[in-house]
N, C-alpha and C positions, 0 to 999 in steps of 0.2 A: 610546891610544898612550902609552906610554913619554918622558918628557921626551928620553930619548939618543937614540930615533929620531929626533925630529920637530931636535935637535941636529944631528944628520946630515945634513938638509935644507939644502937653498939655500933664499936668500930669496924667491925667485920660488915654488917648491913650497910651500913655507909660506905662502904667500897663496891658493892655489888649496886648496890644504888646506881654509882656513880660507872660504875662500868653498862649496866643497863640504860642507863642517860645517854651515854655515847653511842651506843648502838643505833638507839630515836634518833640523833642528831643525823647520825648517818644514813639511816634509812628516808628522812625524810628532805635530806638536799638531795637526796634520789627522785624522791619522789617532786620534789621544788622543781628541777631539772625537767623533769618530762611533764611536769602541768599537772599533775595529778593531785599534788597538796595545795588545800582549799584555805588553808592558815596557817601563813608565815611565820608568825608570830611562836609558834610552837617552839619552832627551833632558839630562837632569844628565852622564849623562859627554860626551855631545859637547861642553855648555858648558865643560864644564872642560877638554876639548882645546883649545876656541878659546883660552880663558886661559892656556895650555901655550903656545900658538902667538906670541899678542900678548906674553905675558914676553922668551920670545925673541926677537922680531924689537924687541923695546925694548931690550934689554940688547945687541944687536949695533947697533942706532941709537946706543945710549952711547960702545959701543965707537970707535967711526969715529970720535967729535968729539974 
């Protein structure tokens, strides 16, 4: 995703986001593990959504104080 999508997001969407993100990373070092995932690659860009995700909900946590 796009940092100005996940921008567009409320804060509550952005944590499910980010919880749903983790789940993919999970299910798919499963699936890395027994051969079955055909793009590794998946797992690095979800990370860095999470990272996309926690920037923003830090920099709107700044904003507020």
């Amino acid at each position: 995703m796009k940092a100005s999508e996940l921008k567009a997001m409320k804060d509550a969407e952005l944590v499910e986001k980010e919880t749903e993100l983790r789940e993919n990373i999970f299910r798919m070092k499963f699936k890395l593990a027994t051969g079955d995932i055909e793009d590794s690659s998946q797992i690095k860009k979800a990370k860095k959504d999470i990272a996309r995700i926690k920037t923003i909900l830090n920099e709107r946590a700044i904003e507020e104080k």
